[in-house]
DRENPA-3360 file (N, C-alpha, C; in nm, 2 decimals, always signed):
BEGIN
1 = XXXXXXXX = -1.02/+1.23/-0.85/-0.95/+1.13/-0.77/-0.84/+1.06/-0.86 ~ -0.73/+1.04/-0.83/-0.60/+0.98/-0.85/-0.60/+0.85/-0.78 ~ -0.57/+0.78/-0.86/-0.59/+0.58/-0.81/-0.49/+0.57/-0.83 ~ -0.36/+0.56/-0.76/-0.24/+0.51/-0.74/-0.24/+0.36/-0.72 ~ -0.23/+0.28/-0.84/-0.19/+0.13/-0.84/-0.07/+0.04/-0.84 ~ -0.09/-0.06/-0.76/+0.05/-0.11/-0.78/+0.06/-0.24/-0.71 ~ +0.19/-0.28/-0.64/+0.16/-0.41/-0.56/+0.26/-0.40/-0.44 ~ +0.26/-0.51/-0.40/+0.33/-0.47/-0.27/+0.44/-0.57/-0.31;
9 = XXXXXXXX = +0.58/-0.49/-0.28/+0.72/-0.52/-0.37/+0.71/-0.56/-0.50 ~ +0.79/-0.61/-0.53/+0.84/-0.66/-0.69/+0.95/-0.74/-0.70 ~ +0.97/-0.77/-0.63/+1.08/-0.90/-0.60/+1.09/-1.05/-0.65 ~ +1.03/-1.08/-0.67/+0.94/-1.22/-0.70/+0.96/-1.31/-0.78 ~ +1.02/-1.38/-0.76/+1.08/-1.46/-0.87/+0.98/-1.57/-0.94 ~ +0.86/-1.58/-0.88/+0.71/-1.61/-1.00/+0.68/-1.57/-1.06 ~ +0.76/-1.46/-1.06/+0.70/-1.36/-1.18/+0.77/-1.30/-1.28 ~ +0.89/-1.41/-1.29/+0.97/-1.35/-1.46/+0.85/-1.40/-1.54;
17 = XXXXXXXX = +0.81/-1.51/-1.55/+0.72/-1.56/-1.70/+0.56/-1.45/-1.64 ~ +0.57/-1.36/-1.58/+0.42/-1.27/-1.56/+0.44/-1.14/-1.63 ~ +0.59/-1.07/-1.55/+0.59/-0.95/-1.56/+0.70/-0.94/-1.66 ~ +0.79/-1.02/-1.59/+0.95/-0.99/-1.66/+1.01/-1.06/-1.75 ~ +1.04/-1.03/-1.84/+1.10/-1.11/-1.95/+1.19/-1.17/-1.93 ~ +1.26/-1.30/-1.97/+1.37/-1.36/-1.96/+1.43/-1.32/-1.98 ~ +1.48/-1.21/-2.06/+1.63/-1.13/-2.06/+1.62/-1.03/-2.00 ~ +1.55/-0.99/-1.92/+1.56/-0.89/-1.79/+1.62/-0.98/-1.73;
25 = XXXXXXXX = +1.75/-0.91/-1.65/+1.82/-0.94/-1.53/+1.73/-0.95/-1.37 ~ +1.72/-0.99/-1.30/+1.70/-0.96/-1.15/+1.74/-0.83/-1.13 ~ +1.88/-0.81/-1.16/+1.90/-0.65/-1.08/+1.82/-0.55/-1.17 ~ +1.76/-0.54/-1.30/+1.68/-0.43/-1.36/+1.53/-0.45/-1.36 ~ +1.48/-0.55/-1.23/+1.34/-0.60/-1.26/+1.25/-0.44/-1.20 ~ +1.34/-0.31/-1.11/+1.29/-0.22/-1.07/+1.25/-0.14/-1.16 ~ +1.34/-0.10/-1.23/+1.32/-0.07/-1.37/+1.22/-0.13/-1.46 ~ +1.20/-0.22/-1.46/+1.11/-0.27/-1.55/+0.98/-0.27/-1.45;
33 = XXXXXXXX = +0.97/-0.29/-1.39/+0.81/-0.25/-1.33/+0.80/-0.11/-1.32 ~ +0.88/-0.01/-1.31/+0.84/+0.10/-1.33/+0.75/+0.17/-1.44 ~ +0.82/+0.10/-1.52/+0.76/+0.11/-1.68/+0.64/+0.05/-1.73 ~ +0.58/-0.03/-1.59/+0.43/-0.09/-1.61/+0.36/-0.02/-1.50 ~ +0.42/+0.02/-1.39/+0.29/+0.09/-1.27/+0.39/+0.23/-1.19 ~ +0.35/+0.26/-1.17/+0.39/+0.43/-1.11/+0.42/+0.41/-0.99 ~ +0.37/+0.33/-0.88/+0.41/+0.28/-0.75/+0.43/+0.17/-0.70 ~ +0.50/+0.15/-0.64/+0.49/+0.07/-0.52/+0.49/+0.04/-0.38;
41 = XXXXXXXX = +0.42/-0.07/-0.32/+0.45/-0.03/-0.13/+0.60/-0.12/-0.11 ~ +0.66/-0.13/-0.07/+0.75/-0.16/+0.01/+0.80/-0.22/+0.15 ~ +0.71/-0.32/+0.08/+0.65/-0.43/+0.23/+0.78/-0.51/+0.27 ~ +0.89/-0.57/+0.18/+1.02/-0.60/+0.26/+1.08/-0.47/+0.39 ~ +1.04/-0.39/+0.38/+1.06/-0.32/+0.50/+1.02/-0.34/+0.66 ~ +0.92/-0.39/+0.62/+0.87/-0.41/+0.77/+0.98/-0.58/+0.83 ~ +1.01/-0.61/+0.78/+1.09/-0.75/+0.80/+1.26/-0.71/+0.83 ~ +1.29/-0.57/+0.80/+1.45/-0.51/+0.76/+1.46/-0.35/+0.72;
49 = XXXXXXXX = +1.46/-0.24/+0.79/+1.46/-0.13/+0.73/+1.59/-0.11/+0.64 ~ +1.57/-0.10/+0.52/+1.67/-0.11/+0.45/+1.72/+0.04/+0.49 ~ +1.85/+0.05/+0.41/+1.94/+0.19/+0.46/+1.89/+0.29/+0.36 ~ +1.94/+0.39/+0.41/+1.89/+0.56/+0.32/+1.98/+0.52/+0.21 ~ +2.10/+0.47/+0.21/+2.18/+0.43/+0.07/+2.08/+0.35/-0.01 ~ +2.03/+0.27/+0.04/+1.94/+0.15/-0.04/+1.81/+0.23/-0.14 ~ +1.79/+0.31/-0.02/+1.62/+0.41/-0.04/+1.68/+0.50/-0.18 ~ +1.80/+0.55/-0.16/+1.82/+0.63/-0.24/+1.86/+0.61/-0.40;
57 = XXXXXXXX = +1.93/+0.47/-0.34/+1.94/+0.40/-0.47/+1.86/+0.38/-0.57 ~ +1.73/+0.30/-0.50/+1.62/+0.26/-0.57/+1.54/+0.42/-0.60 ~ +1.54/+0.54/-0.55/+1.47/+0.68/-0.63/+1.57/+0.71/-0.73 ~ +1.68/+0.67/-0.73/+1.75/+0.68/-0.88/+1.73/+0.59/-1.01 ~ +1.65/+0.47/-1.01/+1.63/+0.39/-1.10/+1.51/+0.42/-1.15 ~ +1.44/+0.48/-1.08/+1.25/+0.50/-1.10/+1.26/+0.65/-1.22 ~ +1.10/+0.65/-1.24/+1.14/+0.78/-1.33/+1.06/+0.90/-1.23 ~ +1.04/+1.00/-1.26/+0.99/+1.12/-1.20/+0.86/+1.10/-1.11;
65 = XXXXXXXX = +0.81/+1.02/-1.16/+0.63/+1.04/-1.16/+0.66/+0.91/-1.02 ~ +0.70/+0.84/-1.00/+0.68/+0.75/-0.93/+0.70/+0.71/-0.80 ~ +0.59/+0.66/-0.73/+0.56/+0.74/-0.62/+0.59/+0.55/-0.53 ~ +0.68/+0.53/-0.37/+0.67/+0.43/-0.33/+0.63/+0.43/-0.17 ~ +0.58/+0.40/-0.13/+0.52/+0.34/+0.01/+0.55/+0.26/+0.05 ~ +0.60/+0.28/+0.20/+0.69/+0.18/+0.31/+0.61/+0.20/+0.44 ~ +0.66/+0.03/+0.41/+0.59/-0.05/+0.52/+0.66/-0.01/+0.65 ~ +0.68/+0.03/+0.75/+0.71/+0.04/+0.88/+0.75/-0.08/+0.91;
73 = XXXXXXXX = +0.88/-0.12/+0.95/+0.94/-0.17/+1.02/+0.86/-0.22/+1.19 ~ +0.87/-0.41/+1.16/+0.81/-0.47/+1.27/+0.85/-0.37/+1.41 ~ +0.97/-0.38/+1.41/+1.07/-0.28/+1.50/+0.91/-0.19/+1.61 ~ +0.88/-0.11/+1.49/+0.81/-0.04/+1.59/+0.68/-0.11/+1.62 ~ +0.59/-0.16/+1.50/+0.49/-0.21/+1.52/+0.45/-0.34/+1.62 ~ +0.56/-0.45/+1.60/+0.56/-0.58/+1.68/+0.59/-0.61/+1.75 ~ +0.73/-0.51/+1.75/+0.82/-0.56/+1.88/+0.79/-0.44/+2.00 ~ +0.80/-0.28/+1.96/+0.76/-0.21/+2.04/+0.65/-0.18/+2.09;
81 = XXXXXXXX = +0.54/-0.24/+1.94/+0.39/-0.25/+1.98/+0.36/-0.10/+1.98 ~ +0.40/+0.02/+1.90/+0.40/+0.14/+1.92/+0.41/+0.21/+2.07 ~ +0.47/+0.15/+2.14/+0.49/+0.24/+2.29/+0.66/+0.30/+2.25 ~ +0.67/+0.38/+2.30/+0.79/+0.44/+2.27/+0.85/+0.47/+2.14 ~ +0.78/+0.57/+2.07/+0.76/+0.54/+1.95/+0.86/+0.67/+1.86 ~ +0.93/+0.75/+1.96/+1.05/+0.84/+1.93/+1.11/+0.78/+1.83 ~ +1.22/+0.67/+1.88/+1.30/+0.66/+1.80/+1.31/+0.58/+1.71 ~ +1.22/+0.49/+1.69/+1.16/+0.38/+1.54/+1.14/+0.50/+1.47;
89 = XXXXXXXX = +1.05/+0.59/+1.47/+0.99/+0.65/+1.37/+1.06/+0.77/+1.33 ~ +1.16/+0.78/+1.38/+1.26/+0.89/+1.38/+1.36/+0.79/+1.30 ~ +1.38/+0.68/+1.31/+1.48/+0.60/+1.23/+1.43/+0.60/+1.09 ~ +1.29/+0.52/+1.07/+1.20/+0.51/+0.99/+1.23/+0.60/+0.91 ~ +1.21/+0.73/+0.93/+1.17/+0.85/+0.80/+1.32/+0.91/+0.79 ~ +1.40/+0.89/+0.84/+1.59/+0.94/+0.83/+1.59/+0.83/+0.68 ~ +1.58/+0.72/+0.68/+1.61/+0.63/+0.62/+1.51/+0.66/+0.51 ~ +1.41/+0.64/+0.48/+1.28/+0.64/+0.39/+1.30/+0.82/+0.35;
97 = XXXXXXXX = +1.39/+0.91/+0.39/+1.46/+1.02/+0.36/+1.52/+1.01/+0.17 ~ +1.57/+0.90/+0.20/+1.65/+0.87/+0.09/+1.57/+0.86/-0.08 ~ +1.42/+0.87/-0.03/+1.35/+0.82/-0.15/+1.33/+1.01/-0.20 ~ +1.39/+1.10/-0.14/+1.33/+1.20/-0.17/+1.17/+1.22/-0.19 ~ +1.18/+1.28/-0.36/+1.04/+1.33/-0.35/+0.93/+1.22/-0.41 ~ +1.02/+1.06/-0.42/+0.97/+0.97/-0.44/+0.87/+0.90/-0.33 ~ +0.93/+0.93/-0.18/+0.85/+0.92/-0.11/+0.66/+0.93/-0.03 ~ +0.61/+0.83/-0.07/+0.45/+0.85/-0.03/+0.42/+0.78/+0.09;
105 = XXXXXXXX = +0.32/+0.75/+0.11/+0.26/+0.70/+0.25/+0.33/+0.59/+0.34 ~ +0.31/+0.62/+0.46/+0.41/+0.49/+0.57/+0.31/+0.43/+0.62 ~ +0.31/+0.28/+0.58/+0.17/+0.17/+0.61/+0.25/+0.18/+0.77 ~ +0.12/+0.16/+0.87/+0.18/+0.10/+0.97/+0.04/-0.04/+1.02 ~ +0.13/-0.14/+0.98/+0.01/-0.25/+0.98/+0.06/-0.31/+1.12 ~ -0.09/-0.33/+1.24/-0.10/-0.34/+1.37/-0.06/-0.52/+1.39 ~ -0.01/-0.54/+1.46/-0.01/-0.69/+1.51/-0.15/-0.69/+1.50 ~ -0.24/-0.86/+1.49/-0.33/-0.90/+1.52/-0.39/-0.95/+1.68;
113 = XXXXXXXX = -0.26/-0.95/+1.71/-0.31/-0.95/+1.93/-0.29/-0.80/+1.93 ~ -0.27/-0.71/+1.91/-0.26/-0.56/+1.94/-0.43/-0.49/+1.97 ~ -0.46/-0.48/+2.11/-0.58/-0.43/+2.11/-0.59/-0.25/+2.12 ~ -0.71/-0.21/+2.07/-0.70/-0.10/+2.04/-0.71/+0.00/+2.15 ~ -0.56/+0.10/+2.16/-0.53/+0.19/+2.25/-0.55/+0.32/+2.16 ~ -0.64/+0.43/+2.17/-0.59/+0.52/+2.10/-0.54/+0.62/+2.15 ~ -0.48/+0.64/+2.24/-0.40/+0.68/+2.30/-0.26/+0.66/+2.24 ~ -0.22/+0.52/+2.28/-0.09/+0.50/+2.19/-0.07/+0.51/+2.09;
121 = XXXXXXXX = -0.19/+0.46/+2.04/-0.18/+0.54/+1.81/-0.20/+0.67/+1.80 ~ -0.24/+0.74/+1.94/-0.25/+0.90/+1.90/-0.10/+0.96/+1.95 ~ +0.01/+0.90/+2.03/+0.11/+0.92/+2.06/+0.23/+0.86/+1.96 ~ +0.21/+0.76/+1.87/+0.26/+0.70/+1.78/+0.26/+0.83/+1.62 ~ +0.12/+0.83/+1.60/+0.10/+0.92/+1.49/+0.16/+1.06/+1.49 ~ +0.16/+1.10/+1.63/+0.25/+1.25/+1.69/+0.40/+1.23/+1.65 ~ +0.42/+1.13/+1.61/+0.61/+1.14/+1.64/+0.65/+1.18/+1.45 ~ +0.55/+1.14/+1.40/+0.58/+1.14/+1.23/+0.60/+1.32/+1.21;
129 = XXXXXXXX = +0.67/+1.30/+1.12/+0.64/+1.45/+1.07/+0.55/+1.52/+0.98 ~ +0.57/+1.67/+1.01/+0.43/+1.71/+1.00/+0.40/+1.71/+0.85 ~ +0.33/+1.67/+0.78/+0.30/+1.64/+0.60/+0.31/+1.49/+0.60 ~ +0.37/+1.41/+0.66/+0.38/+1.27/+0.66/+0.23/+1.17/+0.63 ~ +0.18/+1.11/+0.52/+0.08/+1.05/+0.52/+0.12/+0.90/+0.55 ~ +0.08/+0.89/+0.65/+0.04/+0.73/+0.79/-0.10/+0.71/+0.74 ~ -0.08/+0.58/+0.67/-0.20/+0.48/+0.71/-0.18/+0.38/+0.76 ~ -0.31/+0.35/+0.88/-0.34/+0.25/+0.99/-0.42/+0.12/+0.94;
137 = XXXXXXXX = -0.36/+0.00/+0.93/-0.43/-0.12/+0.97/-0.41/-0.20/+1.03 ~ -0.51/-0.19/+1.13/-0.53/-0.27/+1.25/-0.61/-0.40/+1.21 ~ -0.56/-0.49/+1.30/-0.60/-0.64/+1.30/-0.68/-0.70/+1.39 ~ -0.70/-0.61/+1.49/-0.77/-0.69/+1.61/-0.93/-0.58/+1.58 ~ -1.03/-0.63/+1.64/-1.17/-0.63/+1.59/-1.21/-0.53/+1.71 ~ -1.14/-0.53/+1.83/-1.11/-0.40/+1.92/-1.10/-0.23/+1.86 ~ -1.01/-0.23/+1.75/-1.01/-0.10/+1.66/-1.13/-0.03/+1.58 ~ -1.25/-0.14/+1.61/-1.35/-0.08/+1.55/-1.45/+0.00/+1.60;
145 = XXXXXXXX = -1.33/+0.14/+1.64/-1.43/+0.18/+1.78/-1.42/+0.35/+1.73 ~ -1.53/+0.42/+1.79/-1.55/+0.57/+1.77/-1.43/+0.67/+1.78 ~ -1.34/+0.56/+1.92/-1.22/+0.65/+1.96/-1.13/+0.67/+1.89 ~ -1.11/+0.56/+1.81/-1.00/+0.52/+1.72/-1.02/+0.64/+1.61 ~ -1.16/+0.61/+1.58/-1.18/+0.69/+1.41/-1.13/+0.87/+1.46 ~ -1.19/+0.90/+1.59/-1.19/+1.05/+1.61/-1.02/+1.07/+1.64 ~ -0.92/+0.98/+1.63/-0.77/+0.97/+1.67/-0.70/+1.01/+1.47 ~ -0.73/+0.90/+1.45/-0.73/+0.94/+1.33/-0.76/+1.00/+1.21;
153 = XXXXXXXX = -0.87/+1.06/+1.27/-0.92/+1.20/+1.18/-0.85/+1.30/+1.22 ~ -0.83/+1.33/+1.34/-0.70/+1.41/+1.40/-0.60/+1.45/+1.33 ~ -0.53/+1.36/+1.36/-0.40/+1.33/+1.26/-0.39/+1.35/+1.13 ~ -0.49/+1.34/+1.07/-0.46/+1.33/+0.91/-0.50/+1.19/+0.88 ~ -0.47/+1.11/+0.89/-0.37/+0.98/+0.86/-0.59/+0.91/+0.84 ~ -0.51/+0.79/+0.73/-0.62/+0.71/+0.67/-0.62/+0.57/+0.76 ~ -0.73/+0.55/+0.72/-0.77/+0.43/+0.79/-0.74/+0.30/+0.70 ~ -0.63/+0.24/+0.72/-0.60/+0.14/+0.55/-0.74/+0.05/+0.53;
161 = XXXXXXXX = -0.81/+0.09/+0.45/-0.90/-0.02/+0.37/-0.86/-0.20/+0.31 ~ -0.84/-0.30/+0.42/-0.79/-0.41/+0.37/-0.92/-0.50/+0.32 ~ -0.88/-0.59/+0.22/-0.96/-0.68/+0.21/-0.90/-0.81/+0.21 ~ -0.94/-0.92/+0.26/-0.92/-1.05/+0.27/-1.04/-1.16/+0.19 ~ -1.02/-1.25/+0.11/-1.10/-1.30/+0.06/-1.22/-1.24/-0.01 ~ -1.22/-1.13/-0.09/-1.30/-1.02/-0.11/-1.42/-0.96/-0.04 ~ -1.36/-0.96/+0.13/-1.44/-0.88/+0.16/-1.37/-0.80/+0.30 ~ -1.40/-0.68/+0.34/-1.39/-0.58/+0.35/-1.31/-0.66/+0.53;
169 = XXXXXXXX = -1.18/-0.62/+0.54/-1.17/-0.68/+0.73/-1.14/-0.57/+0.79 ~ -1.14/-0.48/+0.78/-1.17/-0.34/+0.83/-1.28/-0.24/+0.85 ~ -1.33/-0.18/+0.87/-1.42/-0.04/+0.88/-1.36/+0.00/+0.75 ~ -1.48/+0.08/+0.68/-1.48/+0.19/+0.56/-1.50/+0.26/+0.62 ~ -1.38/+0.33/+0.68/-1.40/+0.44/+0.70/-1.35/+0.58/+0.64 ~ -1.35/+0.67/+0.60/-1.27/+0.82/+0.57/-1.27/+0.88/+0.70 ~ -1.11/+0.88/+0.72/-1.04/+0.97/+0.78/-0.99/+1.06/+0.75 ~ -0.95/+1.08/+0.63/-0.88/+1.16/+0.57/-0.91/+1.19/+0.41;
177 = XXXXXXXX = -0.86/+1.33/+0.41/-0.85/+1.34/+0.26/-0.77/+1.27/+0.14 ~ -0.74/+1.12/+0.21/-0.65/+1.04/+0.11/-0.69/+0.89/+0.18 ~ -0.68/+0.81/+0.08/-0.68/+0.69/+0.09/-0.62/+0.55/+0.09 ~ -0.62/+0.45/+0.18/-0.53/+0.36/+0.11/-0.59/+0.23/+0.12 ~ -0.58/+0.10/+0.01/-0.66/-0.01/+0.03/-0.52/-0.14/+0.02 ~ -0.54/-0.21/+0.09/-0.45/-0.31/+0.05/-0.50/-0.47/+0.02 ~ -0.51/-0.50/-0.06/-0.59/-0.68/-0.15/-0.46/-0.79/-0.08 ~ -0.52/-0.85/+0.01/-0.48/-0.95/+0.07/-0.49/-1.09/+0.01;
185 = XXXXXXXX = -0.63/-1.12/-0.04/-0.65/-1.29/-0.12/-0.76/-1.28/-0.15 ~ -0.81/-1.26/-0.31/-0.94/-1.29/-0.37/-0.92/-1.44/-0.33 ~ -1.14/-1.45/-0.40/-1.14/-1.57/-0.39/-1.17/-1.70/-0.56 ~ -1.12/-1.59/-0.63/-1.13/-1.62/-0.75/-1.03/-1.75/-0.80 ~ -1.05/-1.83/-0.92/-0.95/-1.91/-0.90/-0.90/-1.86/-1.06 ~ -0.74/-1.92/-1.09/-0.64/-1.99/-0.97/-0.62/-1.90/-0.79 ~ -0.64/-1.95/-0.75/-0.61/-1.88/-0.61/-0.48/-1.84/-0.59 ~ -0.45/-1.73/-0.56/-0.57/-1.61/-0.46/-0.56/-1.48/-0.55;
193 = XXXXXXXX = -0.64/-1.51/-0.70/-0.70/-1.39/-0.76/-0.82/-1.35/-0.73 ~ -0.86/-1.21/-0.76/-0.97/-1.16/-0.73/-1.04/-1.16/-0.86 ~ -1.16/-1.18/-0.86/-1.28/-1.17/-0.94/-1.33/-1.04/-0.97 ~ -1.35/-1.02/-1.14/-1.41/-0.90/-1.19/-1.48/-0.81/-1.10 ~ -1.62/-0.93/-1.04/-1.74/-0.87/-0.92/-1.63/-0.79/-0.81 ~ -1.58/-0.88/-0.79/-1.51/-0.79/-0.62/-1.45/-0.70/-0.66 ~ -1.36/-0.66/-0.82/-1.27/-0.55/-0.78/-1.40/-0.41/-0.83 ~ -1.47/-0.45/-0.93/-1.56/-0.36/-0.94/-1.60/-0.32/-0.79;
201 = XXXXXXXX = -1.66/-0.39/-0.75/-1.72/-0.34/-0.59/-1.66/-0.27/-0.52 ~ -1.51/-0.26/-0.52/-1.42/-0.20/-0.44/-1.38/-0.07/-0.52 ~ -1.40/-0.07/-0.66/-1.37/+0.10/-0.71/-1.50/+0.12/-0.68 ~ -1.61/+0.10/-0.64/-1.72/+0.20/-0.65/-1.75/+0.22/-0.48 ~ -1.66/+0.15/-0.41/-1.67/+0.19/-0.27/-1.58/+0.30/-0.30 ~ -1.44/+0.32/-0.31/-1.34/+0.39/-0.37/-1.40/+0.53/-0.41 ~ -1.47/+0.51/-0.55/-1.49/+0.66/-0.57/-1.64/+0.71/-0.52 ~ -1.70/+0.61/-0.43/-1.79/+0.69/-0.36/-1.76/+0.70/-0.23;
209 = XXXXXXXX = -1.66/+0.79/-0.23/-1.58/+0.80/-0.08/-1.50/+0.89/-0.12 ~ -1.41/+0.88/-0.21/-1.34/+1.00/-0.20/-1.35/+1.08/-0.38 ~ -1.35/+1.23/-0.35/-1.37/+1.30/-0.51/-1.22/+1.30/-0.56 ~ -1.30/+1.35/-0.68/-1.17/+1.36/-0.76/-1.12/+1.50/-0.73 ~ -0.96/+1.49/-0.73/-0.86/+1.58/-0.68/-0.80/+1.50/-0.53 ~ -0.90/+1.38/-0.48/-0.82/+1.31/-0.39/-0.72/+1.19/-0.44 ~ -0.65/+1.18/-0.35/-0.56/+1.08/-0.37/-0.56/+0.94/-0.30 ~ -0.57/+0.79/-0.37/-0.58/+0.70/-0.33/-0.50/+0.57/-0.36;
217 = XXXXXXXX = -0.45/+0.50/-0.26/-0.32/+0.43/-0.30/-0.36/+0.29/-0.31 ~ -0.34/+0.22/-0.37/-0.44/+0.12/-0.32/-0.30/-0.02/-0.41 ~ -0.29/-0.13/-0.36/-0.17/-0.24/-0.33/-0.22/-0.35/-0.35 ~ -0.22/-0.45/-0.40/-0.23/-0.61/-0.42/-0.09/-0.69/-0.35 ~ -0.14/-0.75/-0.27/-0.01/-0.78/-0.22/-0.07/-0.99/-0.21 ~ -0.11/-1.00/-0.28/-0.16/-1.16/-0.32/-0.07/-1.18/-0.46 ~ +0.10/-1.18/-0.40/+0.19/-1.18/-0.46/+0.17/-1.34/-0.53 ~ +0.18/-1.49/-0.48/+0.20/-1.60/-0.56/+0.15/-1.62/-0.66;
225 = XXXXXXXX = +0.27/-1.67/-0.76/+0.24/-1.69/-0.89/+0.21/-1.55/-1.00 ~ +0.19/-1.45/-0.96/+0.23/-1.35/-0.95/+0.03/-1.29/-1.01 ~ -0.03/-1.34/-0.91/-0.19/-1.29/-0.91/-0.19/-1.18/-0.88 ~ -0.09/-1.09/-0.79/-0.07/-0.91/-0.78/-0.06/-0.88/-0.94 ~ +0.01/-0.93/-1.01/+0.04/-0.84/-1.11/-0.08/-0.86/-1.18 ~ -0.16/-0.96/-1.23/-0.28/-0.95/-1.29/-0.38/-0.88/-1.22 ~ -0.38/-0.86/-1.13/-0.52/-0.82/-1.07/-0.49/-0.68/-1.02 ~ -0.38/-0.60/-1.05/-0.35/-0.47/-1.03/-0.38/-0.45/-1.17;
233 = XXXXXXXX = -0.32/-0.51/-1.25/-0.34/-0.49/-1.39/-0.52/-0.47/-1.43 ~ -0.58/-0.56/-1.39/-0.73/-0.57/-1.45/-0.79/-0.47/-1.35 ~ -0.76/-0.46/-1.25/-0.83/-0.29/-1.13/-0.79/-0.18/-1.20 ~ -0.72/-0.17/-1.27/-0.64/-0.04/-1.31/-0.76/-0.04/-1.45 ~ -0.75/-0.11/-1.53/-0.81/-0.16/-1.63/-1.00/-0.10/-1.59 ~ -0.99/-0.14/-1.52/-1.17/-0.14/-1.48/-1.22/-0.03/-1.39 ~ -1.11/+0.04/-1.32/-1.12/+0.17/-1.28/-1.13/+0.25/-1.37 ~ -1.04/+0.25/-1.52/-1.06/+0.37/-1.62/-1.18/+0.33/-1.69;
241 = XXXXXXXX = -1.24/+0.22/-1.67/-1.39/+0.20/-1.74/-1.44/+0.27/-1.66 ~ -1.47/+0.26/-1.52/-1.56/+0.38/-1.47/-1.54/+0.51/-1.47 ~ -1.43/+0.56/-1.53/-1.40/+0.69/-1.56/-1.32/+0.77/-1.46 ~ -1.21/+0.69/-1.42/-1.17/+0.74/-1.29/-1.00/+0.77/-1.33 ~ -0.96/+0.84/-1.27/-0.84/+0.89/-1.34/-0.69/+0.79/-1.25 ~ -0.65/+0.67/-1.33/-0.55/+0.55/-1.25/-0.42/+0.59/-1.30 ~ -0.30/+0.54/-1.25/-0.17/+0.54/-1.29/-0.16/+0.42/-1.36 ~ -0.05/+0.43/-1.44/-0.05/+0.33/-1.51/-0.02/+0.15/-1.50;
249 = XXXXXXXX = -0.11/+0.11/-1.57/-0.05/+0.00/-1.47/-0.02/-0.16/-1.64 ~ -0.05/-0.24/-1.66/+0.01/-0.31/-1.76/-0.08/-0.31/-1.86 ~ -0.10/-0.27/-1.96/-0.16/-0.31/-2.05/-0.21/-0.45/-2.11 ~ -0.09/-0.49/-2.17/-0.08/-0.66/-2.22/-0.14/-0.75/-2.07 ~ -0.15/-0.75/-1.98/-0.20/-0.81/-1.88/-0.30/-0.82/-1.85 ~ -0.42/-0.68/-1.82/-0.52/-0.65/-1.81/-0.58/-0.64/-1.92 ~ -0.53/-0.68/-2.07/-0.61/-0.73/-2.15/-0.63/-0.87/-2.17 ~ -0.59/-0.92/-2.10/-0.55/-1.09/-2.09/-0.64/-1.14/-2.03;
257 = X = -0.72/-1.11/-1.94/-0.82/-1.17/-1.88/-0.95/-1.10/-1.93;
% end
């Protein structure tokens, strides 16, 4: 198994005294997180699909190995609520084109009034193309249903593993031969870091779910103050204590706690 770590964007301006040094510019902070984690998700997306110039831009500053995940655009998820789902998702991956072979999974995170049709997520997931890895997280408590799982096993496509306050607001489920988790808000303090206990808990859900040779993407997106970067840093850190094969993620960081 492959533990693909990282956070969700890198933008952050809490996080020159975390990640980035004072003489890093803003415009080379890409660059410089590259050189500490292998991926990232690309959650300003869902707010603005940036253009294929933009996408393409940013696969020219990265290095080979590095792998980014985009967030789907509200566009289809909020505003179209996945009905009509041609031409969002046809926009979506024209643009997200641009990352080339930088390109990895398309989160599609559900409104929390969105009740569960699997019909519509089985006609949504149909429009992507074929190799395309979709992961689903849903927010309404509706989704926690047989029909949903047998939709998504279908497809391919994973069931996103989120956690809120360290614990699980989704189904563990395997849908797929690939994984994806996303860290919403430990309850560790300073808040909202996660605690040693919870992230252990979470690699051993992790690798007792999927073997090695699978692939699993997994995101901190408990960006303030910049608690994603520590706590990607110390997962990463405490994954290769269990013996699990991680990308790289900060050294100086995750020795710090």
């Amino acid at each position: 198994m492959t533990l693909y770590v990282g956070t969700s964007g890198w933008q952050y301006k809490d996080w020159r005294e975390v990640l980035y040094p004072a003489d890093v510019p803003v415009r080379r902070w890409l660059e410089e997180y590259a050189e500490h984690f292998a991926t990232v998700e690309i959650n300003n997306a869902f707010y603005g699909l940036p253009s294929r110039d933009t996408f393409a831009s940013w696969a020219g500053r990265v290095p080979k190995d590095f792998v980014v995940a985009v967030k789907a655009s509200r566009y289809l998820t909020h505003i179209k609520r996945l009905h009509d789902p041609e031409e969002p998702v046809h926009r979506l991956m024209a643009h997200a084109a641009g990352l080339g072979a930088h390109l990895g999974p398309v989160l599609l995170q559900l409104p929390p009034t969105l009740r569960a049709d699997p019909a519509l997520l089985d006609s949504c997931l149909a429009g992507f193309p074929l190799g395309t890895r979709v992961a689903v997280e849903p927010r309404h408590p509706s989704w926690s249903a047989p029909s949903v799982r047998r939709v998504l096993e279908a497809r391919g496509a994973a069931l996103c593993w989120a956690d809120v306050r360290a614990h699980p607001a989704t189904p563990l489920w395997r849908t797929a031969d690939w994984g994806y988790v996303r860290f919403h808000e430990g309850r560790a303090q300073p808040w909202p870091r996660y605690g040693q206990h919870a992230l252990e808990t979470w690699i051993d859900r992790i690798a007792t779910t999927w073997a090695d040779g699978e692939d699993v993407f997994a995101y901190f997106n408990n960006d303030l103050g910049g608690a994603a970067v520590g706590d990607a840093a110390l997962f990463g850190r405490t994954a290769e204590r269990a013996r699990r094969t991680v990308t790289r993620t900060p050294r100086a960081l995750a020795s710090r706690r």
